[in-house]
C-alpha positions in Angstrom: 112.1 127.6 96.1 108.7 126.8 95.0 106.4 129.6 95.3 104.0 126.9 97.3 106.6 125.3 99.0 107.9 126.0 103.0 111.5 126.9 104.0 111.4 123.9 106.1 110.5 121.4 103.0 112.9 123.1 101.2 115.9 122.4 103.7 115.6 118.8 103.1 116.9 119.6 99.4 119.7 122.3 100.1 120.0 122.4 103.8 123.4 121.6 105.6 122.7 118.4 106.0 123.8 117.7 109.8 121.5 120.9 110.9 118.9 119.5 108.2 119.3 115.9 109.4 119.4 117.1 113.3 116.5 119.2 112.6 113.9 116.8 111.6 115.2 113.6 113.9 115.3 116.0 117.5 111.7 116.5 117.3 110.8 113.0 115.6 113.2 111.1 118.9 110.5 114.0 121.2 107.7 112.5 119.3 109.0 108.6 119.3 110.2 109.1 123.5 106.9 110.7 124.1 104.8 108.2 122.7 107.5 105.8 124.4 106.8 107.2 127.4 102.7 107.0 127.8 103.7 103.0 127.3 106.3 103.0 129.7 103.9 105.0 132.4 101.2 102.5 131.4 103.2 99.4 132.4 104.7 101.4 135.6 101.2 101.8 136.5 99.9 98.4 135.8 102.9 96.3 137.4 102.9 98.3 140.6 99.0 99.2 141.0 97.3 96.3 139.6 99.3 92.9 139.2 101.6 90.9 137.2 98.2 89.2 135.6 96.7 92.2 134.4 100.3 93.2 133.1 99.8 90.1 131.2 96.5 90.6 130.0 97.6 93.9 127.9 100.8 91.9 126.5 98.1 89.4 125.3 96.2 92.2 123.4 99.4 93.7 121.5 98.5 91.2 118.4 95.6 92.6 117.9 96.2 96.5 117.9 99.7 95.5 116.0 97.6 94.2 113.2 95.2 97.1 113.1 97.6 99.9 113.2 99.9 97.7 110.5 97.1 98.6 108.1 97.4 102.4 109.0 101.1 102.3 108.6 100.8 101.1 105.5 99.1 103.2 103.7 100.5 106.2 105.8 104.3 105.7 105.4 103.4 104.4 101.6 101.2 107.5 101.0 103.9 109.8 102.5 106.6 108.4 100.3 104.6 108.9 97.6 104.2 112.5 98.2 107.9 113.4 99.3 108.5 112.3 95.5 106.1 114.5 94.2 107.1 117.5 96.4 110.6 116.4 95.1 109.4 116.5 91.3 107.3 120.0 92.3 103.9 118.4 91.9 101.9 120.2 94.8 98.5 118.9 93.3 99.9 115.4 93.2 100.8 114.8 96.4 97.9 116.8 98.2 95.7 113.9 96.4 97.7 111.2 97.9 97.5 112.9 101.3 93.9 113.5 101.0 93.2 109.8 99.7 95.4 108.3 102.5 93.5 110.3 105.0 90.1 109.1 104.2 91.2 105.6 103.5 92.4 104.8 107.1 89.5 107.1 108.5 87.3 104.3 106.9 90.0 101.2 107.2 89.2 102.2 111.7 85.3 102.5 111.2 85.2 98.8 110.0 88.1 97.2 111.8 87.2 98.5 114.9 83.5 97.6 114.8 84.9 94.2 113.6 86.9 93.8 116.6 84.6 94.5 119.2 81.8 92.2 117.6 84.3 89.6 117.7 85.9 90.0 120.8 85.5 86.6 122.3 86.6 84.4 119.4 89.9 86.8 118.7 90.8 86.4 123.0 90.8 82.3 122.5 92.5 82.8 119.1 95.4 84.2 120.8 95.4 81.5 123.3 94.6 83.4 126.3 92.7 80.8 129.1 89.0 81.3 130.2 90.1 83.0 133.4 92.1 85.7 131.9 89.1 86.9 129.5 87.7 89.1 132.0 90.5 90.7 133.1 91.8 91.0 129.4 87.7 92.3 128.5 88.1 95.3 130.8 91.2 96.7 128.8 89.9 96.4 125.3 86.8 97.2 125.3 87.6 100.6 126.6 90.5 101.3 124.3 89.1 99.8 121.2 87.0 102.9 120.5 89.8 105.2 121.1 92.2 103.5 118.4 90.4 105.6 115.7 91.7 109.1 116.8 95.0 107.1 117.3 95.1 105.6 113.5 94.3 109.5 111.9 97.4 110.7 114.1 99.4 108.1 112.6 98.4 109.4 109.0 98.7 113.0 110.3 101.9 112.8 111.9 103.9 111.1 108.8 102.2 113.8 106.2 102.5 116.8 108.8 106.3 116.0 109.4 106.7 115.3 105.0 105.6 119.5 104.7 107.9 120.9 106.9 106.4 120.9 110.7 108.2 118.2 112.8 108.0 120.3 115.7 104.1 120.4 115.8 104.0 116.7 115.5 106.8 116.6 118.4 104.2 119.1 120.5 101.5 116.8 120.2 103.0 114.0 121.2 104.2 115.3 124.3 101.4 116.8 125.3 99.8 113.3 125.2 102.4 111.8 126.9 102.3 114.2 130.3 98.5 114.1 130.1 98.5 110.1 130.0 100.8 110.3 133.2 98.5 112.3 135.6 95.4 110.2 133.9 97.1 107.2 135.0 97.4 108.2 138.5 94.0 109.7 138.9 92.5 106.7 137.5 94.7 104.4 138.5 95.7 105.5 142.0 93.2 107.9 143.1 90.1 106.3 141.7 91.3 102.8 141.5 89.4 101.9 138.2 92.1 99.5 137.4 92.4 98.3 134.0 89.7 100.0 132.3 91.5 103.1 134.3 94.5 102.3 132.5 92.7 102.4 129.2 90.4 105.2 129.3 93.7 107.2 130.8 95.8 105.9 127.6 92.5 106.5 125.1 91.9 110.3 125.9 95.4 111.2 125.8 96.0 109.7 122.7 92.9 111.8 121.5 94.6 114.6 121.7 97.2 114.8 119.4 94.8 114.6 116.9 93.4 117.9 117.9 96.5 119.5 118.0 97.9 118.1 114.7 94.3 119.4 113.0 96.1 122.8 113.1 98.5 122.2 110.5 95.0 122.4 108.5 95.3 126.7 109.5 98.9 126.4 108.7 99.2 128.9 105.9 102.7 128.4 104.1 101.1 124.2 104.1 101.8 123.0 100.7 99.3 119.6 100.9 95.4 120.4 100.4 93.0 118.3 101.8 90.4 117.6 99.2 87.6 115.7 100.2 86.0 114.2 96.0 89.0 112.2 95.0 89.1 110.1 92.1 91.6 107.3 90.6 91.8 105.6 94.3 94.0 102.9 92.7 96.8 105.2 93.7 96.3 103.9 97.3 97.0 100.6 96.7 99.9 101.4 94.7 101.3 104.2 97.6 100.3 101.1 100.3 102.4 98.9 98.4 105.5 100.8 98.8 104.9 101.1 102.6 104.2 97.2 102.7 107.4 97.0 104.8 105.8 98.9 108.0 103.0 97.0 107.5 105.3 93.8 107.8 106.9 95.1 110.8 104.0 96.0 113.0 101.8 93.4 112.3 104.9 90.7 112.5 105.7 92.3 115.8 102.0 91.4 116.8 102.5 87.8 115.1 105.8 87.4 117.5 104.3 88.5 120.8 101.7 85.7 120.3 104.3 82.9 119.3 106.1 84.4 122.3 103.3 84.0 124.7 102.0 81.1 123.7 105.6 79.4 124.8 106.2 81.5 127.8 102.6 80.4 128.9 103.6 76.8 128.6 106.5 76.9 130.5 106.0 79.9 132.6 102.6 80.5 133.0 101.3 83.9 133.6 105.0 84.7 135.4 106.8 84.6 132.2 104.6 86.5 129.9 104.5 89.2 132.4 108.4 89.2 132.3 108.5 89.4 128.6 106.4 92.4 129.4 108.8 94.1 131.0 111.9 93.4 129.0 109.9 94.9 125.8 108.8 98.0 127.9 113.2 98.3 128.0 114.0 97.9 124.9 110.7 99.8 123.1 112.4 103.0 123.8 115.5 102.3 121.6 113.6 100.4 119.2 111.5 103.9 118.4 114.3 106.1 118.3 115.9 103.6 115.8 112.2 104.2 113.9 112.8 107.6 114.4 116.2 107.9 112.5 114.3 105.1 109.8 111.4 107.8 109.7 114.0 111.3 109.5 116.0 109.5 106.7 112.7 108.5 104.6 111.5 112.4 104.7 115.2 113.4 103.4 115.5 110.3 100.7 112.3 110.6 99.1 112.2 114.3 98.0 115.9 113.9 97.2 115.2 110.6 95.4 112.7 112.8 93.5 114.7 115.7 92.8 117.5 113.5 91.7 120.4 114.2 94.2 122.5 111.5 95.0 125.3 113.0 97.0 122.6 114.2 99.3 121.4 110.8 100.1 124.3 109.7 100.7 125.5 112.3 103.1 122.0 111.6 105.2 122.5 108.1 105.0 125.9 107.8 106.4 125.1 110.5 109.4 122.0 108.2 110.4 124.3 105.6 110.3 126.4 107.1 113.0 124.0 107.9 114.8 122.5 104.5 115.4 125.9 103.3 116.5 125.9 105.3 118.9 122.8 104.5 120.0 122.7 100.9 119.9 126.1 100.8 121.9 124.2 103.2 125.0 121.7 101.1 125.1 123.6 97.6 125.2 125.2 99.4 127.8 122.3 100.2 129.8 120.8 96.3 129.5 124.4 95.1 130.8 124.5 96.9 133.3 121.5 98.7 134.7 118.6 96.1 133.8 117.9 95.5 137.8 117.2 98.8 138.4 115.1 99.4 135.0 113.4 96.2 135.7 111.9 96.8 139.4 110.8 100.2 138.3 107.9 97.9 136.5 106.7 96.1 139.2 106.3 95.8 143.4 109.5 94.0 143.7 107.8 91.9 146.9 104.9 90.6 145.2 106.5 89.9 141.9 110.2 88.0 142.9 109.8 85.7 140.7 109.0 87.5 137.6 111.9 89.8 138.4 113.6 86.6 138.6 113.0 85.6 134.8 112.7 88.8 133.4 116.6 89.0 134.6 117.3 86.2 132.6 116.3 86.9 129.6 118.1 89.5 129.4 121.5 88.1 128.3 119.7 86.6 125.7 118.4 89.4 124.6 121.2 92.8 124.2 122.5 91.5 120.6 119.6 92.6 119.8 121.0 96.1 119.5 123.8 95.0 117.7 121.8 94.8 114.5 118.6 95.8 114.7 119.1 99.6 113.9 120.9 99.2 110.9 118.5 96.8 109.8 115.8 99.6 110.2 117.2 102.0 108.3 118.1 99.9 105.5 114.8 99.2 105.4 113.7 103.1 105.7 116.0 103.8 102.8 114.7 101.0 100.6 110.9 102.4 101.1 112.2 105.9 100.0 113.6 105.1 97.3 110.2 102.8 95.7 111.9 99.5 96.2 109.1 98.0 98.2 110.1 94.5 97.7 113.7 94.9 99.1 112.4 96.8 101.9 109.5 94.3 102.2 111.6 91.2 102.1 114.2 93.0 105.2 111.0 93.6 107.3 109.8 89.9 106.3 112.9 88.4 107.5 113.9 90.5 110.5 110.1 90.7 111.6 108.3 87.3 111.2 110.0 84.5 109.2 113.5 84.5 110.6 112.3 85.0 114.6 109.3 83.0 114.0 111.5 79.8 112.2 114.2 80.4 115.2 111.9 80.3 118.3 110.1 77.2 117.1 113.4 75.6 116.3 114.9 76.5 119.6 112.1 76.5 121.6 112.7 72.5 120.7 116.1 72.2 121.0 116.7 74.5 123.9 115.8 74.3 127.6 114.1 76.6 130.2 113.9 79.9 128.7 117.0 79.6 126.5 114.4 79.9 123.1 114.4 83.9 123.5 118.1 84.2 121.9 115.9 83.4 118.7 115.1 87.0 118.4 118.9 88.2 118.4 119.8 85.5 116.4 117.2 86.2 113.9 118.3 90.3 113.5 121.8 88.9 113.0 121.0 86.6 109.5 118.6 89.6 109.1 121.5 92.3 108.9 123.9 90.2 106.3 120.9 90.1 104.0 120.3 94.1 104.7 123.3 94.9 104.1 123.7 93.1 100.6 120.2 94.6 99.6 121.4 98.1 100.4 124.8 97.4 98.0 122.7 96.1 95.4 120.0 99.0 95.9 122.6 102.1 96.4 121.8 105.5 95.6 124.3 106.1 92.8 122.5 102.7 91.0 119.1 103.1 91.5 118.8 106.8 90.6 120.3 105.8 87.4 118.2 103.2 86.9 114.9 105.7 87.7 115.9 108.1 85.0 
């Protein structure tokens, strides 16, 4: 073992791999179902306290805080990557610059951006088609939780770096923490004081404050390998680290893109109702989408410092347990959206006042549950691409399953397709999405392209 290096780090080079494997994803699914879980409370909150419009109002918002923390990703999964190689290769120095650099590039990436978006409040609201009467109500949220996204984009860089040098747990801890405190805030606020949506905001805003707190003591960490190091130099490194982490940009900021193709048809043939619905069917399947992330996330901490150190037989003994384990996964949730979407539906909402947008959020689900079928695997193909520095394979996945393919097959069904029919787009879209994965990932194995990195 390096003489700088952790026990933990070093695991992901000779561990067993299940305990390894098991060992980073457990606390990455706490971290994923945690943060999950504040979204889930938030909605529960929202549908039953306030309304189905104001339900709608934060769905109309999502483009916006996709695109901003698309940035952060970005550079944080890139700059992460980066430095699992060079802990791989045993260049401390190396990858405590990247860290450091990747830090105080999204510190200054939220200043602007955030400042940006609150200036130009109004004109981004009628960008994303929202009508006159819904800016108020769509006004109270943001403004409020705007100011909070920049503790929230240095735990993104935080968490990916902390969980790289050998501390999944504290990241899990964090997250957790945030997620129990964002459930009584809701209810004081919410409930108790009845602030409504700005209640629902400031309760989401000062939980998510604190995992930055806690995840500033890996800085007191002593066995930490990566310095922070505030003079940097050569910053063309960031760009370079960013491009390899273009695929999570891709994939949040497409999921942003998707949400406002999706409400602008919803709105025009279900008003308020249908968007609402949409709402709620996300809120269902956002908990097996991040656990999917998770195993995506676990396998890119395992590749890269293997992928730097050279060891192919480890990569593919991680690759083919993750697999596993999104089967299983994906099968308990199709499961769960077959048969128990009623129940997980009117959990949302006041099932008296909102009938009707029970009513479609029922239907969409059959359109919806293939979904699951692909969408993991697809993921992790990706994951592994982006571990491996092939950016534009696991760019072009994220392209296609994120934006092009959903985006061309909405617009082509939403003509050719009555009622509400359209939203099979989405399943259809991961389906042409995996064949194209899965003939990236053959061409991109680990046997070829370590040879072809030597």
């Amino acid at each position: 073992m390096n003489d700088n290096g952790s026990e933990e780090t070093s695991a992901a080079l000779d561990g067993a791999i299940a305990p390894t494997f098991f060992k980073y994803l457990v606390p990455s699914l706490a971290s994923m179902i945690a943060m999950t879980s504040a979204s889930l409370v938030d909605g529960i909150f929202i549908g039953n306290y306030i309304g189905v419009t104001a339900l709608a109002a934060v769905n109309l918002i999502i483009p916006i805080t996709s695109l901003v923390f698309g940035i952060a990703m970005m550079l944080s999964v890139g700059g992460s990557v980066r430095a699992g190689k060079y802990l791989g290769e045993k260049n401390v120095a190396a990858a405590s610059s990247i860290f450091s650099k990747t830090l105080l590039s999204v510190a200054m990436y939220g200043v602007v951006v955030i400042a940006l978006g609150l200036i130009l409040k109004d004109q981004l609201f009628t960008g994303l088609g929202a009508t006159a009467a819904l800016f108020p109500v769509m006004s109270e949220y943001y403004v409020v939780i705007m100011p909070f996204l920049f503790t929230q984009l240095i735990v993104v860089v935080l968490y990916f770096f902390v969980r790289l040098d050998g501390m999944p747990n504290l990241a899990a801890i964090a997250l957790s923490i945030a997620a129990a405190v964002n459930v009584l805030l809701d209810y004081l606020f919410i409930v108790v004081y009845g602030w409504g949506l700005s209640g629902a905001a400031f309760a989401t805003g000062l939980s998510q404050t604190i995992p930055m707190f806690v995840l500033m003591g890996y800085f007191y960490w002593p066995k930490r390998r990566l310095q922070f190091i505030f003079w940097q130099h050569d910053w063309r490194e960031v760009l370079q680290a960013a491009y390899n982490g273009v695929s999570e940009f891709i994939n949040e900021s497409s999921g942003g893109i998707i949400a406002f193709i999706f409400n602008w048809m919803l709105i025009e043939r279900a008003g308020v109702n249908g968007v609402a619905a949409i709402t709620v069917v996300n809120y269902l399947m956002l908990l097996g989408f991040m656990m999917f992330f998770s195993i995506s996330d676990t396998v890119t901490v395992m590749v890269s410092q293997n992928f730097g150190a050279g060891y192919v037989k480890r990569i593919e003994a991680f690759l083919k347990l993750a697999g596993s384990v999104v089967a299983i996964i994906s099968a308990t949730f199709i499961w769960l959206l077959l048969t128990m979407s009623e129940e997980m539906i009117s959990i949302f909402v006041d099932e008296k006042n909102s009938a009707e947008m029970i009513l479609l959020a029922r239907e969409f689900i059959p359109f919806i549950w293939p979904v699951f079928l692909f969408v993991g695997f697809n993921m992790l193909a990706s994951g592994y691409l982006t571990a491996v520095h092939q950016p534009f394979e696991s760019g072009l996945i994220a392209l296609l399953r994120s934006l092009v393919l959903p985006a061309g097959f909405l617009l082509l069904f939403y003509v050719l397709l009555s009622d509400y029919q359209f939203v099979v787009a989405l399943s259809v879209a991961e389906g042409f999405a995996f064949f194209i994965a899965a003939a990236l990932f053959f061409r991109q194995r680990p046997s070829k392209v370590l040879r072809s990195s030597r």
